[in-house]
Structures are given as C-alpha cells and as structure tokens.
C-alpha positions as CSV (number, residue, x, y, z in Angstrom):
1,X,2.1,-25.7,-0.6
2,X,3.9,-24.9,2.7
3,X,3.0,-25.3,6.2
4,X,-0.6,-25.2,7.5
5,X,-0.1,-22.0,8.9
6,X,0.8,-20.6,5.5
7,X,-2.0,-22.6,3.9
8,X,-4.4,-20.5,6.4
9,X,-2.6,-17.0,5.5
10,X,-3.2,-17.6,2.3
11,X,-6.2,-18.2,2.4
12,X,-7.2,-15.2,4.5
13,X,-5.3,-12.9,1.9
14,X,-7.7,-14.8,-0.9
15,X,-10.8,-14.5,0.7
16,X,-10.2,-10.7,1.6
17,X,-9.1,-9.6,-1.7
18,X,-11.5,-11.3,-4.0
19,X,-7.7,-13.0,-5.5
20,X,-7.4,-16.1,-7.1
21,X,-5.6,-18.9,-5.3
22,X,-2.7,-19.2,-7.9
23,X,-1.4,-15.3,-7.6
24,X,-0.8,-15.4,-4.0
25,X,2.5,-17.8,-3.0
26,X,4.7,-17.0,-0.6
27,X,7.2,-15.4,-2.3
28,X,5.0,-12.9,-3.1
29,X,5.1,-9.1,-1.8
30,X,2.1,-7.9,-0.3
31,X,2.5,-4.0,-1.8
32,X,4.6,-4.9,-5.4
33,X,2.7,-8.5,-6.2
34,X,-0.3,-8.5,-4.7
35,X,-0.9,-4.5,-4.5
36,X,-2.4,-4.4,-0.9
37,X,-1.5,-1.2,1.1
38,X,-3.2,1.8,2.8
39,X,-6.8,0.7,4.5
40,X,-6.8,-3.2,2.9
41,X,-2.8,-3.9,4.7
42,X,-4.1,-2.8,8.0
43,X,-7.4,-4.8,7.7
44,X,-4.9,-7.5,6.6
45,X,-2.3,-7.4,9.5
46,X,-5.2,-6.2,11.6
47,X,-6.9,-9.6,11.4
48,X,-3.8,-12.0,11.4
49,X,-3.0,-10.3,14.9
50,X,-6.1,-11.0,16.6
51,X,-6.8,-14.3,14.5
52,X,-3.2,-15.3,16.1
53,X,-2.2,-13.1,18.7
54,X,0.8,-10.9,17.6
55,X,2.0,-8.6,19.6
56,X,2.6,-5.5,16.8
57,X,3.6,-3.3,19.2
58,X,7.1,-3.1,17.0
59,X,5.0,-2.3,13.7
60,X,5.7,1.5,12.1
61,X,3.0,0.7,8.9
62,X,4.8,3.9,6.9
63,X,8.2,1.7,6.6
64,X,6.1,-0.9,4.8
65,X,3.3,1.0,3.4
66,X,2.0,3.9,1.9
67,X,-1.2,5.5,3.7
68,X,-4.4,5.9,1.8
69,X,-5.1,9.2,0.0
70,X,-0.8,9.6,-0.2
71,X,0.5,11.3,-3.0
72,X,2.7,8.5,-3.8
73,X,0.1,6.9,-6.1
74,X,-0.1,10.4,-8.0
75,X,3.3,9.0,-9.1
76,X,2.2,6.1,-11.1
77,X,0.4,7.9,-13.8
78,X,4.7,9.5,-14.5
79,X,5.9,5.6,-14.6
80,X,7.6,6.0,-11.6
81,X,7.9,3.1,-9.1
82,X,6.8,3.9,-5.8
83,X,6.9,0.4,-4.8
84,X,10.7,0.8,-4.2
85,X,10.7,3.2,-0.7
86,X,8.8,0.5,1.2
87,X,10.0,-2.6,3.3
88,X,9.0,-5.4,1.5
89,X,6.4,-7.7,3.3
90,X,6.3,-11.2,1.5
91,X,3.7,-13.4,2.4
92,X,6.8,-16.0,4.2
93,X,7.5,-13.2,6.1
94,X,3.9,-13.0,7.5
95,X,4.3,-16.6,8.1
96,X,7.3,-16.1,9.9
97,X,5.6,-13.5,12.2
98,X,2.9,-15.7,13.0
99,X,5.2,-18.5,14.4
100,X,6.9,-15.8,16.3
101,X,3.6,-14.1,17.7
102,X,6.0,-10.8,17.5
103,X,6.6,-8.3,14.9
104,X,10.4,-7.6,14.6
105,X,11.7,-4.3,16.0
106,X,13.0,-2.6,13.4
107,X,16.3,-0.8,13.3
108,X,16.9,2.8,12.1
109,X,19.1,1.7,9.0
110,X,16.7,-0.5,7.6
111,X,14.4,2.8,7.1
112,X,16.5,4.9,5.1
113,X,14.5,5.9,2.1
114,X,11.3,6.4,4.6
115,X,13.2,9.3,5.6
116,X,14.4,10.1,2.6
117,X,11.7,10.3,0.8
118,X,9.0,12.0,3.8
119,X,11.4,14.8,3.2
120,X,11.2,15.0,-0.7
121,X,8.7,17.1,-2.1
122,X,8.1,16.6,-5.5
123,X,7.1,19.5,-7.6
124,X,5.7,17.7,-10.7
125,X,3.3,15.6,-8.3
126,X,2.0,18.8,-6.8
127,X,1.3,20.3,-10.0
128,X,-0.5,17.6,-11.5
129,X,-2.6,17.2,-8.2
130,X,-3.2,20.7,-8.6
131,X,-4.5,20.7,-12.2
132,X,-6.6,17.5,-11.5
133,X,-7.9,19.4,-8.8
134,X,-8.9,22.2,-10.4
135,X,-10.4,20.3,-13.4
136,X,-12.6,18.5,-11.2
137,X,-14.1,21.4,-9.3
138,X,-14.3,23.2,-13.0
139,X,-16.1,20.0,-14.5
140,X,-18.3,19.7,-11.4
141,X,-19.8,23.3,-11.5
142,X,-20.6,23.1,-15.2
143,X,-17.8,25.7,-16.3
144,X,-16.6,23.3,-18.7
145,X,-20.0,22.5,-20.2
146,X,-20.7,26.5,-20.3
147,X,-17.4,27.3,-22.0
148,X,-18.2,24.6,-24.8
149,X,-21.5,25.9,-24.9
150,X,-20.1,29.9,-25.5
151,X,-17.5,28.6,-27.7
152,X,-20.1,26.8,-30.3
C-alpha cells in the first residue's frame, strides 16, 4: 500500500461503496474501474473536501462525470463506451489533490470531447428512450395485459 493518506482514501471509497478492499488501488479510475459517477462521485469528492479541506473551487464535475439520469448510460445497452468522453480521475490522483488541498484548474484543451459530445445528439439513443418510454407507460396502464387479453 501507499501513503497513509492513500490508505485513508481508500478506505473511505470502500466503506461508501459496499467494495471489497482488493478492487480499489490506486491506479484505479473512479468512473471506468470502480463505476462511481453522477450522485455517489459528488458524495465522494464531497466528503474528501470537507474531511480534508480542498478548495474545489476549480472542479467542472461534467469534464469528469456524467450526471445522474444522463442519457449517456442509454448508451451501454448499444456496447458503446461512454467511459471514453470523461477525464479520468484515478484514485492517485485524488491522493494527489489531497496533499495539494486544491483541485487543478483545468484548461480548455483538456475538455475537448466534453464539448464535443454536449453538442452531439444521438438519434438512436432518443429513439430507444422513446420506445422504453412508451412501453412503460403502456405496461403501467394495463394496455399490454388488455391487448393479450383481446388477442386470446
């Protein structure tokens, strides 16, 4: 193990996802390894800056994250990585911020595919969210059941 500092990340990131001590090192990436985004990566980040007084005033969360309830994750179910338009955060890197008590300021270059990819709009995604949606509402009224129903 590293440092004592890293010890203590490490465990917070244990205790708070229910992980086993093994599958979180510090090469690890907090969305791609250890799949911690939207809600859970702000409680995360949220906690190691008061538990060690960070100044995030520097942190944009949509360059490293993807926001809960994003249509990113509709993405997974075509095999499609979503991982990939995100900064990675590895779990050295929180380490690193720690001992800084700062979060780096990030420069416009570094954030080329969150641009990029704000201002794609992905047709397939938007049609299975559509049909999903309209499943649901028809399997929640009962037309589904009535239609089997009439059909028998």
């Amino acid at each position: 193990m590293g440092t004592e500092t890293e010890k203590k990340i490490i465990d917070i990131i244990v205790s708070m996802f229910n992980l086993a001590e093994d599958e979180v090192s510090s090469d690890k990436d907090l969305l791609k390894d250890l799949d911690i985004w939207g809600d859970d990566a702000w409680d995360l980040l949220e906690q190691l800056a008061g538990d060690y007084d960070i100044d995030m005033s520097d942190f944009v969360f949509d360059y490293y994250f993807p926001c809960e309830g994003s249509l990113e994750w509709w993405k997974e179910f075509l095999f499609i990585d979503v991982t990939k338009n995100y900064k990675p955060i590895k779990v050295s890197d929180l380490v690193d911020i720690v001992n800084k008590g700062k979060w780096p300021k990030e420069r416009c270059g570094s954030c080329v595919n969150l641009k990029k990819k704000k201002r794609e709009f992905n047709f397939v995604t938007f049609v299975i969210v559509y049909l999903v949606s309209i499943i649901v509402v028809f399997m929640a009224s009962g037309a589904i059941g009535y239609l089997f129903n009439c059909l028998l």
